[in-house]
PDB file of N, CA, C and O in Angstrom:
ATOM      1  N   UNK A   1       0.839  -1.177   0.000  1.00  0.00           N
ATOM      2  CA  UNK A   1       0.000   0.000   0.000  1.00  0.00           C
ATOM      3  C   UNK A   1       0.884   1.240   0.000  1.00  0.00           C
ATOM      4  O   UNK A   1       1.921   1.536   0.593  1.00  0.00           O
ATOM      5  N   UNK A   2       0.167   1.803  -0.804  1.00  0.00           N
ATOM      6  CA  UNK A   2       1.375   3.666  -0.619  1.00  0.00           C
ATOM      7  C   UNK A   2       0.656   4.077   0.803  1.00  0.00           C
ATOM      8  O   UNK A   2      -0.021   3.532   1.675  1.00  0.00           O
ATOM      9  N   UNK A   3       1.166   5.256   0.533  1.00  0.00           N
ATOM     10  CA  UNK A   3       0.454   5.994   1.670  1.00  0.00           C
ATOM     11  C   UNK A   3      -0.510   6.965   2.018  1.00  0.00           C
ATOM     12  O   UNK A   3      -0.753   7.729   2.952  1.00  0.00           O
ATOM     13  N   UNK A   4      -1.101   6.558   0.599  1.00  0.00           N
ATOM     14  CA  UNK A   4      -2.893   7.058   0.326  1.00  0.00           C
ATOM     15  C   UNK A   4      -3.797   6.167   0.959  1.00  0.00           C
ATOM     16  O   UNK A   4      -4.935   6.419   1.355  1.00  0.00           O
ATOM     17  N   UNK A   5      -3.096   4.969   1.017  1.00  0.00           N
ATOM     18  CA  UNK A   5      -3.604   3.562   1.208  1.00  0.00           C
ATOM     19  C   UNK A   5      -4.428   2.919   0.006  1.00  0.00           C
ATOM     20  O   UNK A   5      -5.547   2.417   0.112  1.00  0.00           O
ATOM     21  N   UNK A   6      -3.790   3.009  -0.971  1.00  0.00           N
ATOM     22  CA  UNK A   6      -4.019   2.199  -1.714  1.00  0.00           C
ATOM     23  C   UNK A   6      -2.793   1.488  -2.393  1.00  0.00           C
ATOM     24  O   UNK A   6      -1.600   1.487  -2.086  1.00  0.00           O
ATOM     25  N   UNK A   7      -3.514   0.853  -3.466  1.00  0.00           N
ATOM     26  CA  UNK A   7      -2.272  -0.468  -3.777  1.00  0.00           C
ATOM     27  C   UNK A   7      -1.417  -0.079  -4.401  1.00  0.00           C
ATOM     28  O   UNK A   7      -1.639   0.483  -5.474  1.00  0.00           O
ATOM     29  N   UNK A   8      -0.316  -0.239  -3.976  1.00  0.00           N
ATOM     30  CA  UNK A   8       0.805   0.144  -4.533  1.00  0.00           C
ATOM     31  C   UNK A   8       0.845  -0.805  -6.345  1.00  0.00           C
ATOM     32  O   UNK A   8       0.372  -1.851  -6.790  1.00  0.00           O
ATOM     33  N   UNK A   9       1.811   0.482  -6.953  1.00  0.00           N
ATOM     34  CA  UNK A   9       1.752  -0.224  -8.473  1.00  0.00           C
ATOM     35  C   UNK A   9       2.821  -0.955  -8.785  1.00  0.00           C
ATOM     36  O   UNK A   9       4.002  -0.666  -8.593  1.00  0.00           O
ATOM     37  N   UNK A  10       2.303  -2.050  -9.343  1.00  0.00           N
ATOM     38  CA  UNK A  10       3.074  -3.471  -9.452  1.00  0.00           C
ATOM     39  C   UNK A  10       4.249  -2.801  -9.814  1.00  0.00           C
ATOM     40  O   UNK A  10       4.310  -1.605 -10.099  1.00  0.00           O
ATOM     41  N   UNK A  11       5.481  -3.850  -9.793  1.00  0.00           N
ATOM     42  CA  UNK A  11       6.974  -3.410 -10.317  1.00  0.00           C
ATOM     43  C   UNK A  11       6.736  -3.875 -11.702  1.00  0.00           C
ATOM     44  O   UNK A  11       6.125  -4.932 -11.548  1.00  0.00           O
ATOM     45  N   UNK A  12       6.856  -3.703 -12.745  1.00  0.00           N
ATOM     46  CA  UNK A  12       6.473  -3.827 -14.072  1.00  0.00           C
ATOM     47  C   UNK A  12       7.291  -4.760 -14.531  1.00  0.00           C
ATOM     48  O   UNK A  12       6.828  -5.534 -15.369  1.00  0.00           O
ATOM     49  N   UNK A  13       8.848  -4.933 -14.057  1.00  0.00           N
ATOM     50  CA  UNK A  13       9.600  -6.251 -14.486  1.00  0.00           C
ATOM     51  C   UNK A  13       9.427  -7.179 -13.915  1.00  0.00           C
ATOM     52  O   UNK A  13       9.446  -8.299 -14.425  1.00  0.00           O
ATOM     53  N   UNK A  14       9.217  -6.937 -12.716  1.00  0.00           N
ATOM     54  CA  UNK A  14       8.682  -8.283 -12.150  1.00  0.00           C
ATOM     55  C   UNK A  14       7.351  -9.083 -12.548  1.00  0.00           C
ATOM     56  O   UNK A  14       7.161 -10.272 -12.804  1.00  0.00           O
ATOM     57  N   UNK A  15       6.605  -8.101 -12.507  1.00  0.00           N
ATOM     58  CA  UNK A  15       5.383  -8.761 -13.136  1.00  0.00           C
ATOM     59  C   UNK A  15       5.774  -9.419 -14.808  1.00  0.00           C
ATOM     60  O   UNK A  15       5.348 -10.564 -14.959  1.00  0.00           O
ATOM     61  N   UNK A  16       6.304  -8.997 -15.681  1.00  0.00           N
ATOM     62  CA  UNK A  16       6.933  -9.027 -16.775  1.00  0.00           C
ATOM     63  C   UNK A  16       7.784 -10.814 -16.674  1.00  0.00           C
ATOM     64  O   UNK A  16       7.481 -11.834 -17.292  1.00  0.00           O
ATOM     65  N   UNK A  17       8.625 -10.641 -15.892  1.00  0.00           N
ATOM     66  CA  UNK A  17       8.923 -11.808 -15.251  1.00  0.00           C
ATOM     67  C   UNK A  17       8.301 -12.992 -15.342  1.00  0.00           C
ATOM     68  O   UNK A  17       8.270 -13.888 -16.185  1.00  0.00           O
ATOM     69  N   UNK A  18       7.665 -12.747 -13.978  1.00  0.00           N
ATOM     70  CA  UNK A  18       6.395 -13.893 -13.343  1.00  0.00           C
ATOM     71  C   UNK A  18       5.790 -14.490 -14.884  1.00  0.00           C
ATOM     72  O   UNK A  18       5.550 -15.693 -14.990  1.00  0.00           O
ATOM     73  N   UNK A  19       5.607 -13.702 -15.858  1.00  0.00           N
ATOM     74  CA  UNK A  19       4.669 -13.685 -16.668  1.00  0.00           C
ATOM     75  C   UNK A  19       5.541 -14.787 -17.561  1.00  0.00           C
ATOM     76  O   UNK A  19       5.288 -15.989 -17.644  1.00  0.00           O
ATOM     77  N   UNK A  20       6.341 -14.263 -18.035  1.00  0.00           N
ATOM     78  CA  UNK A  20       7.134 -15.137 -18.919  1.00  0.00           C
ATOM     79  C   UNK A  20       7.927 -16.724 -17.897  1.00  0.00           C
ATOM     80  O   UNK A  20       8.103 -17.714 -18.607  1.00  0.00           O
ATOM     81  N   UNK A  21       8.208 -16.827 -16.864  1.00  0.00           N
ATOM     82  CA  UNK A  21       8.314 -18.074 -16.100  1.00  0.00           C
ATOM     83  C   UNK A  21       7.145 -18.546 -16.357  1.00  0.00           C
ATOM     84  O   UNK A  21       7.265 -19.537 -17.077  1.00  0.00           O
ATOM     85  N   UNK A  22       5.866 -18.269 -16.068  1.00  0.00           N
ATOM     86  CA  UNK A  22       4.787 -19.098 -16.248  1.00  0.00           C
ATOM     87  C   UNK A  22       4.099 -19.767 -17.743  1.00  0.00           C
ATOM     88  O   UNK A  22       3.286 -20.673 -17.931  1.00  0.00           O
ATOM     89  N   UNK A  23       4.795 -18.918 -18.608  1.00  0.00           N
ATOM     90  CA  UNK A  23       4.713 -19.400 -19.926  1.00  0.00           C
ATOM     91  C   UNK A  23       5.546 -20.613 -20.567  1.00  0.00           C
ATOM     92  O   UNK A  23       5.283 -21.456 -21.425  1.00  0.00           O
ATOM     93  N   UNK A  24       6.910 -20.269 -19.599  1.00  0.00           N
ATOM     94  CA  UNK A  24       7.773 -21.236 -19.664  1.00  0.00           C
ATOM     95  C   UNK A  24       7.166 -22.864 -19.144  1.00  0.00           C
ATOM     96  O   UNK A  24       7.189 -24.014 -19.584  1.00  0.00           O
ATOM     97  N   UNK A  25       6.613 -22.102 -17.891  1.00  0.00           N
ATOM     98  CA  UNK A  25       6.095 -23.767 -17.304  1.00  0.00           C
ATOM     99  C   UNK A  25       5.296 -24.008 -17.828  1.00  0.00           C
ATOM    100  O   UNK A  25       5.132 -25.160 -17.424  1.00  0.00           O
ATOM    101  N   UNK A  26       4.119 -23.742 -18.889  1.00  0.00           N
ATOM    102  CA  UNK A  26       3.378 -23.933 -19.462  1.00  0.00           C
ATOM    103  C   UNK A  26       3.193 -24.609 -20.602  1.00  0.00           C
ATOM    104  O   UNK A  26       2.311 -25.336 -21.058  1.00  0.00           O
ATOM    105  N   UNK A  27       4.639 -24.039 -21.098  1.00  0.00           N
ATOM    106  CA  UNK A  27       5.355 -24.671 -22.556  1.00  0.00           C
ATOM    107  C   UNK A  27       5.810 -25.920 -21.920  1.00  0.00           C
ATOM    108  O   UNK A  27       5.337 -26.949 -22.402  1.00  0.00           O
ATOM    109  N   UNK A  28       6.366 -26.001 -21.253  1.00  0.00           N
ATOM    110  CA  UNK A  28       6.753 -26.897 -20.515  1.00  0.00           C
ATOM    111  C   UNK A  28       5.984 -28.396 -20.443  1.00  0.00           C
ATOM    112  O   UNK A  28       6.300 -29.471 -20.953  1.00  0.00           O
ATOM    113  N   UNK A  29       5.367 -28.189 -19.985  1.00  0.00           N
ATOM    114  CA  UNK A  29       3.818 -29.005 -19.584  1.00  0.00           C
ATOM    115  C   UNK A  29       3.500 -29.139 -20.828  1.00  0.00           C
ATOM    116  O   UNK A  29       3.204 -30.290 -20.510  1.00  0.00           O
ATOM    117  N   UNK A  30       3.237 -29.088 -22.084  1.00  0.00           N
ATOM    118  CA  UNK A  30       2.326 -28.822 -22.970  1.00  0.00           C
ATOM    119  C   UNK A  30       1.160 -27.847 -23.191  1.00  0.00           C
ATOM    120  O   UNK A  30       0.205 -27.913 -23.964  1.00  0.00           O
ATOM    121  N   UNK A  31       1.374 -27.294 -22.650  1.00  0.00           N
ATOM    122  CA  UNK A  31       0.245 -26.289 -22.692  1.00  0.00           C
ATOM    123  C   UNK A  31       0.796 -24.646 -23.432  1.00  0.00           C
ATOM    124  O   UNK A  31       1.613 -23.819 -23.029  1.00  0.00           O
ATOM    125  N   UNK A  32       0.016 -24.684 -24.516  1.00  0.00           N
ATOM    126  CA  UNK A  32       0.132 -23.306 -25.611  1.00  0.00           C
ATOM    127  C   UNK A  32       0.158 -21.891 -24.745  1.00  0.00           C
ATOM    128  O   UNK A  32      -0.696 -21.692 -23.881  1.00  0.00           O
ATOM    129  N   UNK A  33       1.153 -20.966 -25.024  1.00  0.00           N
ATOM    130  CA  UNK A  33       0.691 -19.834 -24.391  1.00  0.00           C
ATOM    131  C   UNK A  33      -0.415 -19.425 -24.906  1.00  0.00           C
ATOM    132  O   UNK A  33      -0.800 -18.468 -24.235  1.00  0.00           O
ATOM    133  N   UNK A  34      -1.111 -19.645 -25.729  1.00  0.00           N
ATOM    134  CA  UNK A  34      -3.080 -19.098 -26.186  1.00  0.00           C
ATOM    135  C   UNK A  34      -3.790 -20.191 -25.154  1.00  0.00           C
ATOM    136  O   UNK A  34      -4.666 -19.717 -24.430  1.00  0.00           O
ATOM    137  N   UNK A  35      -3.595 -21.135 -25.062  1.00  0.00           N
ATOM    138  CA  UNK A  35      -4.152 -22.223 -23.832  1.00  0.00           C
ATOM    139  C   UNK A  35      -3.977 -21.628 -22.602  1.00  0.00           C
ATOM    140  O   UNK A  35      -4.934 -21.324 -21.890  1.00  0.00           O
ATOM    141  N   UNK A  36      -2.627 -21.407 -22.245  1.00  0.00           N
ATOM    142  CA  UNK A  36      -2.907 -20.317 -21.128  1.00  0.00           C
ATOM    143  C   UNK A  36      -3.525 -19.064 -20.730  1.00  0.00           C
ATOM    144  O   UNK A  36      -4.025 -18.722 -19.658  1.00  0.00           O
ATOM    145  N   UNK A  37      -3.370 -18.416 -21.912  1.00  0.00           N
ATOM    146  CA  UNK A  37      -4.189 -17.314 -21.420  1.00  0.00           C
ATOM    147  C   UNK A  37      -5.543 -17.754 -20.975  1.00  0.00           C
ATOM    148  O   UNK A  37      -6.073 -17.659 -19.868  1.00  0.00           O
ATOM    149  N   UNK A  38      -6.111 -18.413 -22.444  1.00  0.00           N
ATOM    150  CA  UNK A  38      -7.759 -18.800 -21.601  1.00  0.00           C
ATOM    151  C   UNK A  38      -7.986 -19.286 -20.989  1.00  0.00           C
ATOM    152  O   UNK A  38      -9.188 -19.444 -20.774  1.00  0.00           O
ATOM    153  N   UNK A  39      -7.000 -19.937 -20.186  1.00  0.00           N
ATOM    154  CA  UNK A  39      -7.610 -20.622 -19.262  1.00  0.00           C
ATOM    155  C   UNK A  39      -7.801 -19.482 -17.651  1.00  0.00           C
ATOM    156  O   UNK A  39      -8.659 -19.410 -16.771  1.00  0.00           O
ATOM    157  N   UNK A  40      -6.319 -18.650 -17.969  1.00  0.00           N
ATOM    158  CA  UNK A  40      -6.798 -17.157 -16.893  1.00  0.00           C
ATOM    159  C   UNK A  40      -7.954 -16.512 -17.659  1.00  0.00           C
ATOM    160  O   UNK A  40      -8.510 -15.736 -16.883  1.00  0.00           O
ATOM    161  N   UNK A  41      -8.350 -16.508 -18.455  1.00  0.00           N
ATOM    162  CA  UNK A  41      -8.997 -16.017 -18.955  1.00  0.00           C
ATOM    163  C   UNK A  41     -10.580 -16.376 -18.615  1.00  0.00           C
ATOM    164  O   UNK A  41     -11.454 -15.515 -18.512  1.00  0.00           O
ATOM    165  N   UNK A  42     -10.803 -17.875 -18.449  1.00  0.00           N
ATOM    166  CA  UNK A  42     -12.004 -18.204 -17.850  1.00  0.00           C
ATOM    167  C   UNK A  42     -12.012 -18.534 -16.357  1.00  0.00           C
ATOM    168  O   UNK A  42     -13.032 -19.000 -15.849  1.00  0.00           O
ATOM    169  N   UNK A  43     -10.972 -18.322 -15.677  1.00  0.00           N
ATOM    170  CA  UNK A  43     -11.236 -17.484 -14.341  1.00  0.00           C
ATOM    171  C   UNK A  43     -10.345 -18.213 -13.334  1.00  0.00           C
ATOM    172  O   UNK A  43     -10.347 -17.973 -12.127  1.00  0.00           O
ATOM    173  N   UNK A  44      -9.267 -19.507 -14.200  1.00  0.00           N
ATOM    174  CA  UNK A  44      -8.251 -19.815 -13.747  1.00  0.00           C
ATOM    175  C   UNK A  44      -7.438 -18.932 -12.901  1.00  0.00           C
ATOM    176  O   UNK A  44      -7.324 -17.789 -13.344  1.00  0.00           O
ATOM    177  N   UNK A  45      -6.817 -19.197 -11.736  1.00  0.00           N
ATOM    178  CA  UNK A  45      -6.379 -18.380 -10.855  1.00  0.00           C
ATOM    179  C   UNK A  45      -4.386 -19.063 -10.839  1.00  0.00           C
ATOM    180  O   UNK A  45      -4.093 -20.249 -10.686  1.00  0.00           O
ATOM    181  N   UNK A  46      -3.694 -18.292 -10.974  1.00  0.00           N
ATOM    182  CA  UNK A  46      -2.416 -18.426 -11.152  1.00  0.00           C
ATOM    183  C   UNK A  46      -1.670 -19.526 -10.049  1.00  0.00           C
ATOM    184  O   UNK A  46      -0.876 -20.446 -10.243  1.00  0.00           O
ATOM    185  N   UNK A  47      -2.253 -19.033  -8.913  1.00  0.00           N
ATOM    186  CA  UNK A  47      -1.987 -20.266  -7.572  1.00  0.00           C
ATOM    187  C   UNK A  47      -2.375 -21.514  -7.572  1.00  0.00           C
ATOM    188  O   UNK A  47      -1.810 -22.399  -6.930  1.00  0.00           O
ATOM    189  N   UNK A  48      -3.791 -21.740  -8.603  1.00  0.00           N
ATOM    190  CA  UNK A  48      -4.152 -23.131  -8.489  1.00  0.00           C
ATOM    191  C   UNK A  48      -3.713 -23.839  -9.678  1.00  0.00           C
ATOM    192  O   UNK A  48      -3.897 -25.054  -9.761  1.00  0.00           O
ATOM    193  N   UNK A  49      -2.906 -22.902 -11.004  1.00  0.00           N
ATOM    194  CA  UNK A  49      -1.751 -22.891 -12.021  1.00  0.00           C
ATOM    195  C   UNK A  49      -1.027 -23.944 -11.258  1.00  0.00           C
ATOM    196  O   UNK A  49      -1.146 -25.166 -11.341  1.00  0.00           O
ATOM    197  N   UNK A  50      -0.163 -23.145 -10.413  1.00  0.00           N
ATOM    198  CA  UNK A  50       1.381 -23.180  -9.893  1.00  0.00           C
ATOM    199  C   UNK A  50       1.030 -24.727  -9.058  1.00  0.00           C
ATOM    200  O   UNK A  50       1.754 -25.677  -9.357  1.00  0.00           O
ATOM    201  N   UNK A  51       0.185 -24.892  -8.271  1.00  0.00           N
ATOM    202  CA  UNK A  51      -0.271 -26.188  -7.868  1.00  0.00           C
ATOM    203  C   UNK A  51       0.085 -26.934  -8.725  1.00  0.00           C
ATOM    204  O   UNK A  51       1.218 -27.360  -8.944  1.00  0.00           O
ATOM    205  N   UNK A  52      -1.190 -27.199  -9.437  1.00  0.00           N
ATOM    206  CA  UNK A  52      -0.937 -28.062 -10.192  1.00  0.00           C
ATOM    207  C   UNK A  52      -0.096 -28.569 -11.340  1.00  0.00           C
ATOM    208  O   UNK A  52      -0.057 -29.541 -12.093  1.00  0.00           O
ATOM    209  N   UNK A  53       0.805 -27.018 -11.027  1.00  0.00           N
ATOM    210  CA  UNK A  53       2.029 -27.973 -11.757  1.00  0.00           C
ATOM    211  C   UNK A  53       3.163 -28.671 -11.014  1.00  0.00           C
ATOM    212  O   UNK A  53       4.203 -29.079 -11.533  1.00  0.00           O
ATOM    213  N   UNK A  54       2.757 -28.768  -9.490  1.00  0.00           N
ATOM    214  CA  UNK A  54       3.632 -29.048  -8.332  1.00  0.00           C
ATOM    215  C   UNK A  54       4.424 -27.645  -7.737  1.00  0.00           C
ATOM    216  O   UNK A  54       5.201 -27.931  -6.826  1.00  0.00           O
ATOM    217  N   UNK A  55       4.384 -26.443  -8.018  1.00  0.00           N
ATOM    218  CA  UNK A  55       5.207 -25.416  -7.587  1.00  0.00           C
ATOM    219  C   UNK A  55       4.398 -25.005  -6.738  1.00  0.00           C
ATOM    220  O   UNK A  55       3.230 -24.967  -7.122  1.00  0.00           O
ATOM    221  N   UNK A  56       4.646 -24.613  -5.500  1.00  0.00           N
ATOM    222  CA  UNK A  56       4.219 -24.145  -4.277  1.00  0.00           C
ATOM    223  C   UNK A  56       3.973 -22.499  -4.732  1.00  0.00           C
ATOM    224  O   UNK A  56       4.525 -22.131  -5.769  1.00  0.00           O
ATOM    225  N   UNK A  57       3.488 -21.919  -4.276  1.00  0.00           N
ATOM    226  CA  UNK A  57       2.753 -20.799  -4.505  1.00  0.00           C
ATOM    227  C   UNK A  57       2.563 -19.618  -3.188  1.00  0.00           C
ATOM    228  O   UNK A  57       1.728 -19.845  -2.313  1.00  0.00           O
ATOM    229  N   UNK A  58       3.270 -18.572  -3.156  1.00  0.00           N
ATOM    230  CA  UNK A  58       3.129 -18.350  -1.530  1.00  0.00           C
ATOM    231  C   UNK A  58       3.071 -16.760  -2.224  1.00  0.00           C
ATOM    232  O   UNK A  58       3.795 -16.377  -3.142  1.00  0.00           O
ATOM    233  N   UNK A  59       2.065 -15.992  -1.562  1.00  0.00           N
ATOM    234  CA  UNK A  59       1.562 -14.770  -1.811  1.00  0.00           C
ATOM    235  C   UNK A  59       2.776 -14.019  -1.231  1.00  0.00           C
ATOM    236  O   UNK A  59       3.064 -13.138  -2.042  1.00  0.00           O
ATOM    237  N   UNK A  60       3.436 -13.997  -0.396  1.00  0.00           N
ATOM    238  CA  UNK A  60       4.650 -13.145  -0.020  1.00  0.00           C
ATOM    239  C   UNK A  60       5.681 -13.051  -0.077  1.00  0.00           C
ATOM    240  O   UNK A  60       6.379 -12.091   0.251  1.00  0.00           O
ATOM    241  N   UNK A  61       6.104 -14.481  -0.705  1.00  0.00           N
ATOM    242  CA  UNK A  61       7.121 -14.937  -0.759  1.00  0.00           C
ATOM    243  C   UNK A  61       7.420 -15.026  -2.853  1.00  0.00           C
ATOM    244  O   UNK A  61       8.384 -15.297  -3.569  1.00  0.00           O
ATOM    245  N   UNK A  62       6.244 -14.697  -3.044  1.00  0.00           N
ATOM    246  CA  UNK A  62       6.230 -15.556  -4.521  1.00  0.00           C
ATOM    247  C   UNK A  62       6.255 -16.757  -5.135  1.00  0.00           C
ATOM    248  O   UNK A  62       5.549 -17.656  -4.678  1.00  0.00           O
ATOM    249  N   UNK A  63       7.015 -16.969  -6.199  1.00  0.00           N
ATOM    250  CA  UNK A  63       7.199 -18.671  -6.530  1.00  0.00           C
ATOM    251  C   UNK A  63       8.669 -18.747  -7.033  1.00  0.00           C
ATOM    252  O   UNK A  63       9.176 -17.926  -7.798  1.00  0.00           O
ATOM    253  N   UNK A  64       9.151 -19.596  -6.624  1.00  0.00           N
ATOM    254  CA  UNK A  64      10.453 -20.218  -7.149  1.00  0.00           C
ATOM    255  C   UNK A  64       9.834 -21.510  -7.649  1.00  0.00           C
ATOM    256  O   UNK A  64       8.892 -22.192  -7.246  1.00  0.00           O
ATOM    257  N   UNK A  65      10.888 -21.638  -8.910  1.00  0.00           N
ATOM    258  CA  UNK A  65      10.863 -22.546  -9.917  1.00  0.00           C
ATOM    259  C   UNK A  65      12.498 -22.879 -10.610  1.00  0.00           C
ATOM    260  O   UNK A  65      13.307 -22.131 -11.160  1.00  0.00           O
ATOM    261  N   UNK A  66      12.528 -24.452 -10.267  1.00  0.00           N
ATOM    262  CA  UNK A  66      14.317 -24.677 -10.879  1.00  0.00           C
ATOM    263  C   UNK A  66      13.606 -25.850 -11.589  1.00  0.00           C
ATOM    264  O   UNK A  66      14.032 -26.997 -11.463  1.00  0.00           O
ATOM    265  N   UNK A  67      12.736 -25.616 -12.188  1.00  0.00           N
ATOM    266  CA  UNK A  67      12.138 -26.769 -13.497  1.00  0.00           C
ATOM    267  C   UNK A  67      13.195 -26.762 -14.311  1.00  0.00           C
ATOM    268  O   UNK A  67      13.185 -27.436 -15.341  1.00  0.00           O
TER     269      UNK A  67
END
């Protein structure tokens, strides 16, 4: 949170990041980056992603991945 109290704005490489690791694991898996999107797209949530690809998922910590 800033100190308006609202949400602070994402770090843009990081998010940038995250984004492309998860494409990686995706490719990975078999799964198309157009498969991925829709599947966030129909309301898939990134944590239950990271599950099920066995990667632990921790809101504060983030995700590490040595796939």
């Amino acid at each position: 949170m800033n100190h308006s109290g609202q949400p602070a704005e994402p770090n843009r490489d990081l998010v940038e990041s995250a984004i492309v690791e998860m494409l990686e694991i995706a490719e990975r898996e078999g799964i198309s980056a157009a498969d991925f999107l829709q599947m966030l797209d129909s309301g898939m949530r990134v944590a239950d992603f990271l599950t099920a690809m066995g990667i632990p998922a921790d809101a504060e910590d983030g995700f590490d991945c040595d796939c």
